[in-house]
N, CA, C and O atoms as CSV, one atom per row, in Angstrom:
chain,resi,resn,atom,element,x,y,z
A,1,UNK,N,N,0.851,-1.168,0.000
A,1,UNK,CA,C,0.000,0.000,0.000
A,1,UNK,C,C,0.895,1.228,0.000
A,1,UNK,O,O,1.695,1.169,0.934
A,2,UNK,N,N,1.010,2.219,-0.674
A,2,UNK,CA,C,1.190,3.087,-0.892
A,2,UNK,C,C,0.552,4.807,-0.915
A,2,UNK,O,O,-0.233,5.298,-1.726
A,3,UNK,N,N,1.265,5.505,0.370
A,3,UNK,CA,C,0.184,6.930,0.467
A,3,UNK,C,C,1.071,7.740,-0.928
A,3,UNK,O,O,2.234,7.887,-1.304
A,4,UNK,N,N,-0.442,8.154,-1.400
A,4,UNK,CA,C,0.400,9.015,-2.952
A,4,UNK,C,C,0.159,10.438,-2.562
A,4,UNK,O,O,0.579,11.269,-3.367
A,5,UNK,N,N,-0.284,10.772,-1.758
A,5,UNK,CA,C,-0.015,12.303,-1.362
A,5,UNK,C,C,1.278,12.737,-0.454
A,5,UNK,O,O,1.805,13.849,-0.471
A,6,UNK,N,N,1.674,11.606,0.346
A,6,UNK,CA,C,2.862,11.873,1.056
A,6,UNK,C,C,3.891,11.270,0.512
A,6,UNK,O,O,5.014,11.329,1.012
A,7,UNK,N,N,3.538,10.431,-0.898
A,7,UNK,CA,C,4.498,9.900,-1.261
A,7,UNK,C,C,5.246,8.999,-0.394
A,7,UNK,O,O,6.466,9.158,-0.349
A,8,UNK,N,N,4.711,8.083,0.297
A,8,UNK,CA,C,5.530,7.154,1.061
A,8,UNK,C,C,4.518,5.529,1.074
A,8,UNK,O,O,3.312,5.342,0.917
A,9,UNK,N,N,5.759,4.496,1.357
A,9,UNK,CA,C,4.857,3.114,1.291
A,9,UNK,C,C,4.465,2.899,3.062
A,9,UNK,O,O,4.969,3.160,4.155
A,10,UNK,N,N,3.523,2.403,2.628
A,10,UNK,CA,C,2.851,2.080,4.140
A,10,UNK,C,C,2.742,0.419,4.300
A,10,UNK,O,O,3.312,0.093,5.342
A,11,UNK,N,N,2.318,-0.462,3.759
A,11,UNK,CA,C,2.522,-1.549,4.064
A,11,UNK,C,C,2.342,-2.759,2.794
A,11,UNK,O,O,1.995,-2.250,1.728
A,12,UNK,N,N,2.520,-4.224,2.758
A,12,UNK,CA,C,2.296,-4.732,2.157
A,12,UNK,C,C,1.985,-6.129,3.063
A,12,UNK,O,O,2.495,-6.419,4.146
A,13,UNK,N,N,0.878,-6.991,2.199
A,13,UNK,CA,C,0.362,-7.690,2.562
A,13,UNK,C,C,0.307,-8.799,1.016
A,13,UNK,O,O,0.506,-8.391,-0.128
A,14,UNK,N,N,-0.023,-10.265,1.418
A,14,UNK,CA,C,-0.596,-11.138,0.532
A,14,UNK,C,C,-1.786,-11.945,0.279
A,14,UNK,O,O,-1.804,-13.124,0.633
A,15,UNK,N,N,-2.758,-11.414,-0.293
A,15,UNK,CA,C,-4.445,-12.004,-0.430
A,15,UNK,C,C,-3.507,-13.505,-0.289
A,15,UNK,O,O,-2.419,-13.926,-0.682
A,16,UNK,N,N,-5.112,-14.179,0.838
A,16,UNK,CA,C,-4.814,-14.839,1.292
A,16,UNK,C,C,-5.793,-16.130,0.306
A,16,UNK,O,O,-5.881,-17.351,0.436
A,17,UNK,N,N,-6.211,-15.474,-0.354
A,17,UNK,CA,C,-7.428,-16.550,-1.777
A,17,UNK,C,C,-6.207,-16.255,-2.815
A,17,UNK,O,O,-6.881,-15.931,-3.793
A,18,UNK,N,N,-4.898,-16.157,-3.231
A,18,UNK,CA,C,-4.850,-16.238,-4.721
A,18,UNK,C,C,-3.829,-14.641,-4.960
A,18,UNK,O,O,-3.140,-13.990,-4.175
A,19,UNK,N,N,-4.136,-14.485,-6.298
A,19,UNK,CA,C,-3.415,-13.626,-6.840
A,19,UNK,C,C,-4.473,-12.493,-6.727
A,19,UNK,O,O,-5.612,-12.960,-6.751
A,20,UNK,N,N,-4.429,-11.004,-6.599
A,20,UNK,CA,C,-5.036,-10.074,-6.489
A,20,UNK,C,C,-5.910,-9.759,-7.927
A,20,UNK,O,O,-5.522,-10.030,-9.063
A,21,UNK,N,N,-7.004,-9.209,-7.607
A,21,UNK,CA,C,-7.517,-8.966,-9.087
A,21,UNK,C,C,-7.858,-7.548,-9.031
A,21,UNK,O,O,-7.501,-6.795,-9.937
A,22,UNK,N,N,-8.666,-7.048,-7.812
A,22,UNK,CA,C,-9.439,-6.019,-7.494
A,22,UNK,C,C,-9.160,-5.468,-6.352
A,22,UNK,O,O,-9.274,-6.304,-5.456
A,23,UNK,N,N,-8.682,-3.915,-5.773
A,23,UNK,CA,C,-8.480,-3.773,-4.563
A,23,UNK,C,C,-9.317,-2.497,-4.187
A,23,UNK,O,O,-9.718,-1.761,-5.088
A,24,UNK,N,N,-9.595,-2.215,-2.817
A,24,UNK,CA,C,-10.450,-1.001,-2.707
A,24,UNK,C,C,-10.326,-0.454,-1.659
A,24,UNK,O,O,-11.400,-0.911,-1.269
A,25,UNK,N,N,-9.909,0.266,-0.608
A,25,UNK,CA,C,-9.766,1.035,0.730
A,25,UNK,C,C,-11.213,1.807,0.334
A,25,UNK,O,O,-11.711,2.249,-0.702
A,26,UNK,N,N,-11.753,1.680,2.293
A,26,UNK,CA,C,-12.931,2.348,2.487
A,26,UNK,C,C,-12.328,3.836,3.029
A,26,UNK,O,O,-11.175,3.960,3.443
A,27,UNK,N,N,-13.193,4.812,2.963
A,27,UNK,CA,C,-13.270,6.116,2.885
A,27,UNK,C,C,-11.876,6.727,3.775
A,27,UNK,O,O,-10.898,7.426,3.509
A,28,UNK,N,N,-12.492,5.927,5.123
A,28,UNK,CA,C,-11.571,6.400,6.431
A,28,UNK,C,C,-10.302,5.746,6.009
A,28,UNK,O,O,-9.470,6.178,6.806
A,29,UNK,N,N,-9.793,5.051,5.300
A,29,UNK,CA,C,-8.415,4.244,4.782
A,29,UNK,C,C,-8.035,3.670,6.263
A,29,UNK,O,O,-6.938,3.888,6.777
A,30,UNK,N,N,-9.127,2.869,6.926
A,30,UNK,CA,C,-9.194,1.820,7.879
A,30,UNK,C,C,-9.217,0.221,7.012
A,30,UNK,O,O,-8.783,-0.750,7.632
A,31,UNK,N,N,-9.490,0.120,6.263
A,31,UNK,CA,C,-9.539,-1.307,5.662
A,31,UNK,C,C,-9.263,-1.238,4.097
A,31,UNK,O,O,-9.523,-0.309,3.332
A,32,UNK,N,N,-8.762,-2.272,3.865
A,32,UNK,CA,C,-9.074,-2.721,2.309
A,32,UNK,C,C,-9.479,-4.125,2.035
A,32,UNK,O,O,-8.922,-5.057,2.614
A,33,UNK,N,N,-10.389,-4.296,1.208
A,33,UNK,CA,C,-10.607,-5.129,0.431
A,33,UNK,C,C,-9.920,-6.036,-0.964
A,33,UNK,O,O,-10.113,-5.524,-2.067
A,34,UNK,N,N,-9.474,-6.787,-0.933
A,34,UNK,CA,C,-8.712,-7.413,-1.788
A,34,UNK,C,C,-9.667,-8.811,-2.903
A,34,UNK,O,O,-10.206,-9.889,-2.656
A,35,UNK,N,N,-9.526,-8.303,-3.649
A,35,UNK,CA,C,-10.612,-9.591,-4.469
A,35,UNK,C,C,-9.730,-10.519,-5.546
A,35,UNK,O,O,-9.045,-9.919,-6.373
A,36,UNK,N,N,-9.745,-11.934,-5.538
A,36,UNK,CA,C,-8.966,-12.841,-5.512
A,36,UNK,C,C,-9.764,-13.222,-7.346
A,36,UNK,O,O,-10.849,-13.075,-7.908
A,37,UNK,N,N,-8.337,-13.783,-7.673
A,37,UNK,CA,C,-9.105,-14.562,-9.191
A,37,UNK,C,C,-9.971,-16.119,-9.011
A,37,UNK,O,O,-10.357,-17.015,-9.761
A,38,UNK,N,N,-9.990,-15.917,-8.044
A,38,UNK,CA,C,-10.650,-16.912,-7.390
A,38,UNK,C,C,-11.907,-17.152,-6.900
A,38,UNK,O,O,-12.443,-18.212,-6.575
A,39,UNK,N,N,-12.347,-15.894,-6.891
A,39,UNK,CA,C,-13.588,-15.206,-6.925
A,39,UNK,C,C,-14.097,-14.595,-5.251
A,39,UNK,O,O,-14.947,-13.805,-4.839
A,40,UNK,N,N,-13.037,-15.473,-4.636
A,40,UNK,CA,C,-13.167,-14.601,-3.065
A,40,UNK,C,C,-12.606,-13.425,-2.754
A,40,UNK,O,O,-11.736,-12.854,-3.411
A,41,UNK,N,N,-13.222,-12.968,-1.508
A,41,UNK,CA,C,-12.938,-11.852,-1.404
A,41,UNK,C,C,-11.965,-11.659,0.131
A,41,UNK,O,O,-12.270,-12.648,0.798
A,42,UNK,N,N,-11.047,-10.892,0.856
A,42,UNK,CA,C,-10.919,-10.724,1.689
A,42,UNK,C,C,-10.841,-9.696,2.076
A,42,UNK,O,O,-10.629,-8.944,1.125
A,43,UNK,N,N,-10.928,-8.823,3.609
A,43,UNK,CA,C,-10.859,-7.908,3.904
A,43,UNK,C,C,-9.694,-8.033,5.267
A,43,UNK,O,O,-9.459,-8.904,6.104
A,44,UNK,N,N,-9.164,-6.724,4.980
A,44,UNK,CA,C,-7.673,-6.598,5.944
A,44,UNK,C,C,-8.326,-4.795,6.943
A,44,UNK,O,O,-9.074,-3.897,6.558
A,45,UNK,N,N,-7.610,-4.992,8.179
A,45,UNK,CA,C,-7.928,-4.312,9.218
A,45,UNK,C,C,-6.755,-3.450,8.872
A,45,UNK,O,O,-5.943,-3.841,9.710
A,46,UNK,N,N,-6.065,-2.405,8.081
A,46,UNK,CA,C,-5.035,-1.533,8.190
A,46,UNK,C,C,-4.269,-1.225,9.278
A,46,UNK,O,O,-3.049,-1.125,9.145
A,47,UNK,N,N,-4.912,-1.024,10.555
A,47,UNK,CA,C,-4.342,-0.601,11.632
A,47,UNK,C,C,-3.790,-1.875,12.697
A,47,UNK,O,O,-2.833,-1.755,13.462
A,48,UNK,N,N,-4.516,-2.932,12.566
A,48,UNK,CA,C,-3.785,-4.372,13.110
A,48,UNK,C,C,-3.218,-5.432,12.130
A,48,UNK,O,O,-2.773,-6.532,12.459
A,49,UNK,N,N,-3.290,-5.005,11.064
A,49,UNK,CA,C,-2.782,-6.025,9.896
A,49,UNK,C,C,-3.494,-7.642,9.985
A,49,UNK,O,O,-3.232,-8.839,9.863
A,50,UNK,N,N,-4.125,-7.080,10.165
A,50,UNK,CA,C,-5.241,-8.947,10.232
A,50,UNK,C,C,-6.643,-8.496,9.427
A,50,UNK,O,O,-7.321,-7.469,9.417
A,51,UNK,N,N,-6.730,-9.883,8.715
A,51,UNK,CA,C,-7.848,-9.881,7.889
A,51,UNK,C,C,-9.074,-10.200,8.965
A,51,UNK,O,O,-9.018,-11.064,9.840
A,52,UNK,N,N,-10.151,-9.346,8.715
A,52,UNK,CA,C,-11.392,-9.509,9.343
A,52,UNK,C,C,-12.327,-10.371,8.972
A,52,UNK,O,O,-12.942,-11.062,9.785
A,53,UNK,N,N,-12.532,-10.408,7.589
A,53,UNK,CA,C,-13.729,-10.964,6.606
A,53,UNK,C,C,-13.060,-12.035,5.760
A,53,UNK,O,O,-11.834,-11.951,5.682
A,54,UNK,N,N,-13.543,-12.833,5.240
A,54,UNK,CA,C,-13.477,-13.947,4.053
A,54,UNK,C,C,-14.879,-13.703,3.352
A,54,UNK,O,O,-15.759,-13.388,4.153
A,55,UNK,N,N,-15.149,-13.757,2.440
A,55,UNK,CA,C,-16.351,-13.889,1.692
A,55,UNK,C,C,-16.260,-14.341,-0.143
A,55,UNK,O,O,-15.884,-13.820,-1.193
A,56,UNK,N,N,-16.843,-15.574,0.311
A,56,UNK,CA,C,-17.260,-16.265,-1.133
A,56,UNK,C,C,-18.159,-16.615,-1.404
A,56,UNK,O,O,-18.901,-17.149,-0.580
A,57,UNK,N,N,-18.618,-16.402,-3.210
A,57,UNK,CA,C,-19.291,-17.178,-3.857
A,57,UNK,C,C,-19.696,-16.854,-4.763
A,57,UNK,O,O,-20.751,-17.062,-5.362
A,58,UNK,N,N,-18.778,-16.254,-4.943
A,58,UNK,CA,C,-18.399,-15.751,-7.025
A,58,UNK,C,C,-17.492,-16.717,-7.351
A,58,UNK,O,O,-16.528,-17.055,-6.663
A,59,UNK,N,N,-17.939,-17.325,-8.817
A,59,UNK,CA,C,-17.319,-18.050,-9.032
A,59,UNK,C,C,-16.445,-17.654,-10.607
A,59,UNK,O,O,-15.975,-18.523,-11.342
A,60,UNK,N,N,-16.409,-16.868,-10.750
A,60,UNK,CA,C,-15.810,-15.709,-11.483
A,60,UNK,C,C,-14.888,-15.000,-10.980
A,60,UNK,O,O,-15.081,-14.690,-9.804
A,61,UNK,N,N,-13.654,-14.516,-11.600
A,61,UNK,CA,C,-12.426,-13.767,-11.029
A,61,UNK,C,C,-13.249,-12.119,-10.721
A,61,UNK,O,O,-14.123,-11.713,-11.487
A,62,UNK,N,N,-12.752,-11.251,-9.394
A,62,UNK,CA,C,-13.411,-10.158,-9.085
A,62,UNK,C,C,-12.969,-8.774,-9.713
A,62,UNK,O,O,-11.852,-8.335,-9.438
A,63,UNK,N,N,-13.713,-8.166,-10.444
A,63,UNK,CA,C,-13.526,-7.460,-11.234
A,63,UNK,C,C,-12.996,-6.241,-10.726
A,63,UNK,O,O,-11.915,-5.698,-10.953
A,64,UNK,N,N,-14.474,-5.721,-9.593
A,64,UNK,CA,C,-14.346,-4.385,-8.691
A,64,UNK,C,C,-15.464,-4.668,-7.712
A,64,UNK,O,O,-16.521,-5.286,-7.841
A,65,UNK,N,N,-14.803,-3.902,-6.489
A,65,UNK,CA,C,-15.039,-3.856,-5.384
A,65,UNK,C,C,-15.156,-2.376,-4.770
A,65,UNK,O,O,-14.398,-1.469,-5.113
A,66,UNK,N,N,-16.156,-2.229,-3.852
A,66,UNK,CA,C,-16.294,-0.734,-3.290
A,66,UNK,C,C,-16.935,-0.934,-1.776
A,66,UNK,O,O,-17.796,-1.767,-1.493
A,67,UNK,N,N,-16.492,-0.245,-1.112
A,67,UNK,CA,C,-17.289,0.062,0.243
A,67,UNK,C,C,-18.426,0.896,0.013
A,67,UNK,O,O,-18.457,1.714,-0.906
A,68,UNK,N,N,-19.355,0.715,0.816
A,68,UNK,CA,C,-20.787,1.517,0.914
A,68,UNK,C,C,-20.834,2.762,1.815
A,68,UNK,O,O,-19.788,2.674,2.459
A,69,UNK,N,N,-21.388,3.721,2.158
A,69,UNK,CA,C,-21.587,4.667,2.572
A,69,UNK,C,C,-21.462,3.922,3.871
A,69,UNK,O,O,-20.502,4.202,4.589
A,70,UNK,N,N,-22.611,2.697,4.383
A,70,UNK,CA,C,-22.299,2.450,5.496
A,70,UNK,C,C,-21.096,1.608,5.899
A,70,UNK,O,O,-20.202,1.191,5.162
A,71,UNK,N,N,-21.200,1.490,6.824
A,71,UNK,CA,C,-19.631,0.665,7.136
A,71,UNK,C,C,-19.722,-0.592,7.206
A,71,UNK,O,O,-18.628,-1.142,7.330
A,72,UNK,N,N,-21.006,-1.574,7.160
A,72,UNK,CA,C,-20.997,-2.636,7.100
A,72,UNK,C,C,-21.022,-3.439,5.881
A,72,UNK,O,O,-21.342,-4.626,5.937
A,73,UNK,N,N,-20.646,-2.767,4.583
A,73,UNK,CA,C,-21.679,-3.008,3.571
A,73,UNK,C,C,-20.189,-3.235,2.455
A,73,UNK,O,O,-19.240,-2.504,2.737
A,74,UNK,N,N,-20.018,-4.107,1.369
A,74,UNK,CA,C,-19.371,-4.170,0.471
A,74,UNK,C,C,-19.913,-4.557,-0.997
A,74,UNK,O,O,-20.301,-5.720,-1.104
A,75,UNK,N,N,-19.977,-3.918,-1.896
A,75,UNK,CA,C,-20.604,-4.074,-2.903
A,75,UNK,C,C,-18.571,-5.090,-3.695
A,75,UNK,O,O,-17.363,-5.026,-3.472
A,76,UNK,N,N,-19.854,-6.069,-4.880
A,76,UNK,CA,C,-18.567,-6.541,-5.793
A,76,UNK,C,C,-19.337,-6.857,-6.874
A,76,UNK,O,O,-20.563,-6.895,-6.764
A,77,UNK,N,N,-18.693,-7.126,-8.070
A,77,UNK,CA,C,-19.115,-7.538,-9.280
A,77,UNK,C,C,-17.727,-8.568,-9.932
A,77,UNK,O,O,-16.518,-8.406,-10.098
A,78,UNK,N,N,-18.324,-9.224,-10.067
A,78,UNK,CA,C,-17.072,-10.489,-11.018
A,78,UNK,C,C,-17.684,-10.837,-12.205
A,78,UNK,O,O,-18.826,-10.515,-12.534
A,79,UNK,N,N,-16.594,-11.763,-13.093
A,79,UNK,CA,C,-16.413,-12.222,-14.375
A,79,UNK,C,C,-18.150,-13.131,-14.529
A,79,UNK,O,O,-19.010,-13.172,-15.409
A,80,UNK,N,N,-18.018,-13.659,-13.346
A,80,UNK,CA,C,-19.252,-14.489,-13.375
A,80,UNK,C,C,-20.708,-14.328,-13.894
A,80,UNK,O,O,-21.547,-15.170,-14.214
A,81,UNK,N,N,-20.735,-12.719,-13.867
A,81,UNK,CA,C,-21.785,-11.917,-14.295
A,81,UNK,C,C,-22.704,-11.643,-12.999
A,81,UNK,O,O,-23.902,-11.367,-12.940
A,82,UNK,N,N,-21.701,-11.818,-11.936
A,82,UNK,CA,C,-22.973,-11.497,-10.872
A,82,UNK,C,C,-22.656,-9.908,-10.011
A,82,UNK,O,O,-21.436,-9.850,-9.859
A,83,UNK,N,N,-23.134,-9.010,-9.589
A,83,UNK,CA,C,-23.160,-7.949,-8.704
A,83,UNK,C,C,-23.664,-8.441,-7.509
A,83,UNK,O,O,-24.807,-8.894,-7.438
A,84,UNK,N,N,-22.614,-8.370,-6.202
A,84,UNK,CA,C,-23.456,-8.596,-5.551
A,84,UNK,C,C,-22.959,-7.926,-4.029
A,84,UNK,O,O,-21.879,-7.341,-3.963
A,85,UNK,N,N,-23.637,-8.034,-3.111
A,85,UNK,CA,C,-24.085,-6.833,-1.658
A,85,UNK,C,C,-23.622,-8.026,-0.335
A,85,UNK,O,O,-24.099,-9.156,-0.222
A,86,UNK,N,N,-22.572,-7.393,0.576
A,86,UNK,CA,C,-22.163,-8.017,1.486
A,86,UNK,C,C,-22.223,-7.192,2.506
A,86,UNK,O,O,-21.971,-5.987,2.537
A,87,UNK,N,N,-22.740,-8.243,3.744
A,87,UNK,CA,C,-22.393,-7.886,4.872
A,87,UNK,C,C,-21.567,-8.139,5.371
A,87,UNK,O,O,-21.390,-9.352,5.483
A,88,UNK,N,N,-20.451,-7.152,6.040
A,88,UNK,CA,C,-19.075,-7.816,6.479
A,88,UNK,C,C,-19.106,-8.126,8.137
A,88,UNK,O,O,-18.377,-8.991,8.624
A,89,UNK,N,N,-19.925,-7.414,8.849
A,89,UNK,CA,C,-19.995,-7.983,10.274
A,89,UNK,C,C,-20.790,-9.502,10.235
A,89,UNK,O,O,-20.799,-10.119,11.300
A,90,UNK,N,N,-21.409,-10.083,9.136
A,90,UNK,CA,C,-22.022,-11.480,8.835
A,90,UNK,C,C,-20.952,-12.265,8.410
A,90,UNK,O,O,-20.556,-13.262,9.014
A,91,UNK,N,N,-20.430,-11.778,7.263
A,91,UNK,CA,C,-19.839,-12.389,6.561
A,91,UNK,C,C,-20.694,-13.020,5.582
A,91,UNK,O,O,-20.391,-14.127,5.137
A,92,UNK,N,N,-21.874,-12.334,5.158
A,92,UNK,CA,C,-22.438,-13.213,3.897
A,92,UNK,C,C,-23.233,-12.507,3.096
A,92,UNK,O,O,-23.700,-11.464,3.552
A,93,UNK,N,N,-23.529,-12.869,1.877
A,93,UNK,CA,C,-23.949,-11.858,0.778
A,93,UNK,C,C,-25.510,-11.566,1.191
A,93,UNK,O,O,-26.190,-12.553,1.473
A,94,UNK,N,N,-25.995,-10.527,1.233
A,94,UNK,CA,C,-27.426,-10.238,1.279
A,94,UNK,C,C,-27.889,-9.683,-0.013
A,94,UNK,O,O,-29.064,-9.316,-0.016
A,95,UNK,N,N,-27.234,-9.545,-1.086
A,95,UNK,CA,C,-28.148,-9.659,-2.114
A,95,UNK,C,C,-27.045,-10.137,-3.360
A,95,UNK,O,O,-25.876,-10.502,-3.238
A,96,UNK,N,N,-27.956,-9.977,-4.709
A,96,UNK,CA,C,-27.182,-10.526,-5.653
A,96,UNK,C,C,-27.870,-10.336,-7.446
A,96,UNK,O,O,-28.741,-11.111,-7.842
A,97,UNK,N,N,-27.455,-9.500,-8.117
A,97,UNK,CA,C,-28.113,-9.319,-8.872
A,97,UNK,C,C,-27.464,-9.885,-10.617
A,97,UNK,O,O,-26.669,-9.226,-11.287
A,98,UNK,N,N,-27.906,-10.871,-10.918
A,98,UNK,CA,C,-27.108,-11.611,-12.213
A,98,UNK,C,C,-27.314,-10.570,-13.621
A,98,UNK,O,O,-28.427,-10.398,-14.117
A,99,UNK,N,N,-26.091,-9.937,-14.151
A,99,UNK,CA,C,-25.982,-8.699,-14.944
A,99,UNK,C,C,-26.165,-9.556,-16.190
A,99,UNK,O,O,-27.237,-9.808,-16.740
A,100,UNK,N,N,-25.020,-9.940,-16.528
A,100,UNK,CA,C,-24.760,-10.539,-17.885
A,100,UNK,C,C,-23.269,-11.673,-18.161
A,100,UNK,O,O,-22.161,-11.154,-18.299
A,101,UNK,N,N,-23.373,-12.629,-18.194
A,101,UNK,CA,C,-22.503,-13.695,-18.300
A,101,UNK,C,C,-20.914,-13.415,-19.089
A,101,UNK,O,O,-20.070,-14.311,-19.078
A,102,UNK,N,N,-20.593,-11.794,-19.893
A,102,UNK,CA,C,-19.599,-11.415,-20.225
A,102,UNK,C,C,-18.969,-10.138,-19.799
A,102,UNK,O,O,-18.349,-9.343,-20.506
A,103,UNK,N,N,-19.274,-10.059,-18.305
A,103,UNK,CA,C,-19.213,-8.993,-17.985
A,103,UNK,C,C,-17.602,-8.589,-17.297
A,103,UNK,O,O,-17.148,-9.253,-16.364
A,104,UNK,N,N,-17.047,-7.732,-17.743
A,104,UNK,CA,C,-15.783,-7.453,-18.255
A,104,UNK,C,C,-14.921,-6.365,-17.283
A,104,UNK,O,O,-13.741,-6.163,-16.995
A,105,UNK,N,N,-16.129,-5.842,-16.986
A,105,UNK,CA,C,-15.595,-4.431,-15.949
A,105,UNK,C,C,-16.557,-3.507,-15.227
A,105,UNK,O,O,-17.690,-3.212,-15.608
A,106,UNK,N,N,-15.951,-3.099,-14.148
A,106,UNK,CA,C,-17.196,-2.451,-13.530
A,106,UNK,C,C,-16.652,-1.286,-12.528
A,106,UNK,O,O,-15.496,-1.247,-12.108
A,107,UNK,N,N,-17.612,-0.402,-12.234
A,107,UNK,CA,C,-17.058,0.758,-10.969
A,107,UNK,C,C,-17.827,1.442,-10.479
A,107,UNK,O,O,-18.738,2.053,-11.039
A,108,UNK,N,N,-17.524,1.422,-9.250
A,108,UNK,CA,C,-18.840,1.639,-7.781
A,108,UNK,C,C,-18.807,2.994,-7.644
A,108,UNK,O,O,-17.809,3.486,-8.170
A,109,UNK,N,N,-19.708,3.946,-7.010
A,109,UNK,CA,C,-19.689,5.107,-6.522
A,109,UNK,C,C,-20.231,5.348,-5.291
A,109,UNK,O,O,-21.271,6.003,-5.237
A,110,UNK,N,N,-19.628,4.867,-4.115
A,110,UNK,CA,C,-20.497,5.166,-2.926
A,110,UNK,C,C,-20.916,6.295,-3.089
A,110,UNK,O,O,-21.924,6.044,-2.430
A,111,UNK,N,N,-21.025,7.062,-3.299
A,111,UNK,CA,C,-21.951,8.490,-2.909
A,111,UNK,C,C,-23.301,8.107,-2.942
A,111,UNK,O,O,-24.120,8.044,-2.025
A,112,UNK,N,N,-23.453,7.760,-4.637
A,112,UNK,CA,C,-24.639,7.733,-5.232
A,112,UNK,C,C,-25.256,6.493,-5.106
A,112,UNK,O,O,-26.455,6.267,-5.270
A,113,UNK,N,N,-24.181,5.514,-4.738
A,113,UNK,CA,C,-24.918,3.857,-4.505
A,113,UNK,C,C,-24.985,3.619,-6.280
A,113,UNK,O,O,-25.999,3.009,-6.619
A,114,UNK,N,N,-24.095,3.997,-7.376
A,114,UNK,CA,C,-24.404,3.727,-8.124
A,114,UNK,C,C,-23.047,2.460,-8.588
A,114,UNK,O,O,-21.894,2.584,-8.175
A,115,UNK,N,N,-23.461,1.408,-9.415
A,115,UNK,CA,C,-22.893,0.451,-9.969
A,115,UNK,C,C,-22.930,0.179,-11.518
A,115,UNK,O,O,-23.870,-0.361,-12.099
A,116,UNK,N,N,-21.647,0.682,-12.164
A,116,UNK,CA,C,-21.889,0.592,-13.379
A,116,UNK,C,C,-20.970,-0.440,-14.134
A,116,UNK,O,O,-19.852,-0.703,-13.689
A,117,UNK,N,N,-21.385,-0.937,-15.114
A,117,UNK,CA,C,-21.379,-2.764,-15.573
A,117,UNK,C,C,-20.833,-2.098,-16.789
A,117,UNK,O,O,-21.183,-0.985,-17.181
A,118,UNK,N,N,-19.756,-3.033,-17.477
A,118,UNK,CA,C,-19.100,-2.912,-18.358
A,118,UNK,C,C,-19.352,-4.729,-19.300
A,118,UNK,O,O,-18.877,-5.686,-18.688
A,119,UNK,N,N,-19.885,-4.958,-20.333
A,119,UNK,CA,C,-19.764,-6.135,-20.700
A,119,UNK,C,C,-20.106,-5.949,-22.615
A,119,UNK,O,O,-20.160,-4.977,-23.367
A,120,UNK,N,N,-20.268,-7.396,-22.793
A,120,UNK,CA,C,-20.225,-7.099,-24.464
A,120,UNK,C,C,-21.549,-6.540,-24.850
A,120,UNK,O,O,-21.709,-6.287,-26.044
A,121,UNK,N,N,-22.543,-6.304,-24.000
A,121,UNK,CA,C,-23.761,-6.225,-24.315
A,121,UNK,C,C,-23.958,-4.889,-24.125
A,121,UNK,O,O,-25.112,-4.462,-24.108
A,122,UNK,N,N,-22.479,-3.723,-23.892
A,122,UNK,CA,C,-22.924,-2.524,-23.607
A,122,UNK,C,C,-22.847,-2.246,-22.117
A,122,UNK,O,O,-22.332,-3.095,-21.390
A,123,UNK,N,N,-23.392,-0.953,-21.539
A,123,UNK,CA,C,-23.027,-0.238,-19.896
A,123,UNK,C,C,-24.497,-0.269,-19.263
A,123,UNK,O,O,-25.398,0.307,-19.872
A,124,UNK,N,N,-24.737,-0.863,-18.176
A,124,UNK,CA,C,-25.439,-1.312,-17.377
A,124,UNK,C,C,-25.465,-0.290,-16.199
A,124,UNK,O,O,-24.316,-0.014,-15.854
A,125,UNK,N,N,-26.454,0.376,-15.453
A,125,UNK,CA,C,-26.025,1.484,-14.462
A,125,UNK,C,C,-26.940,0.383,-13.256
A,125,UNK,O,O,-27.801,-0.295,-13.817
A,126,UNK,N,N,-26.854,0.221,-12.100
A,126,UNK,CA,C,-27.494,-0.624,-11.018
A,126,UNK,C,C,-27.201,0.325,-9.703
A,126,UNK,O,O,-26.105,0.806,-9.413
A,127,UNK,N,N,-28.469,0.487,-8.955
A,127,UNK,CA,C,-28.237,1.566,-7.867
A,127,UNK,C,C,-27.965,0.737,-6.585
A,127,UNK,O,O,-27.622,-0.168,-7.346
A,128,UNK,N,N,-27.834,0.319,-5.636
A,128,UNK,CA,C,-27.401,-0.432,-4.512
A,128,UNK,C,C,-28.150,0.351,-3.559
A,128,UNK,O,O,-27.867,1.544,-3.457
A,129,UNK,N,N,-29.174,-0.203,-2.762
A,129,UNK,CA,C,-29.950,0.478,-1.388
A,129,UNK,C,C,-29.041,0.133,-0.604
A,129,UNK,O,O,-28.734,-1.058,-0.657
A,130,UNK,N,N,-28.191,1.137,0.522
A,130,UNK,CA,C,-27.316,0.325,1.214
A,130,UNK,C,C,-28.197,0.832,2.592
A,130,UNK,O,O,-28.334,1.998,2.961
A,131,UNK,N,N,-28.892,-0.703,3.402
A,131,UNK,CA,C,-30.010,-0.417,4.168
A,131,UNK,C,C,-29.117,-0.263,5.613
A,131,UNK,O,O,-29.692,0.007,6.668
């Protein structure tokens, strides 16, 4: 990890599913999320260097990943064609929405809760209620 405003490295770590595909720090740059070609996901505690979360069941490599406005909440989208809504104090997906089976790329906007889908079929916009 690397701060690019102070220009200095801060730490490094190794996803513990695989080779990295997708990475994402939440707002407060207290955690990141690391998404595996493997289709799991893990989450790391910045300030104790221990992973908090495991979460699978994409079975598709993870494209992109975003934190939600709230703090419990992780949005992802993978190869698999699925979008889908995690709880990280559970550890398990509470929702899941199947886009399109060639879906290629994607990028979250906590502000707006918006999710936009990149695949052969064209750009997909999906809003996320983060309850």
């Amino acid at each position: 990890m690397w701060h690019a405003l102070a220009g200095e490295f801060r730490s490094r770590f190794s996803s513990p599913s695989g080779r990295a595909r997708a990475v994402t720090v939440d707002v407060p740059g207290h955690r990141v999320a690391v998404g595996a070609g493997t289709g799991d996901i893990a989450v790391r505690h910045l300030g104790t260097d221990k992973f908090t979360s495991h979460l699978s069941g994409h079975t598709g490599r993870i494209l992109m990943l975003g934190f939600t406005s709230g703090e419990d909440h992780l949005v992802s989208a993978a190869a698999d064609g699925t979008v889908r809504l995690w709880s990280l104090g559970e550890q398990r997906q509470i929702a899941e929405v199947r886009v399109d089976a060639s879906l290629h790329c994607a990028a979250f906007e906590p502000g707006t809760g918006e999710v936009l889908i990149g695949s052969s079929a064209g750009v997909v916009a999906l809003e996320i209620k983060d309850t």
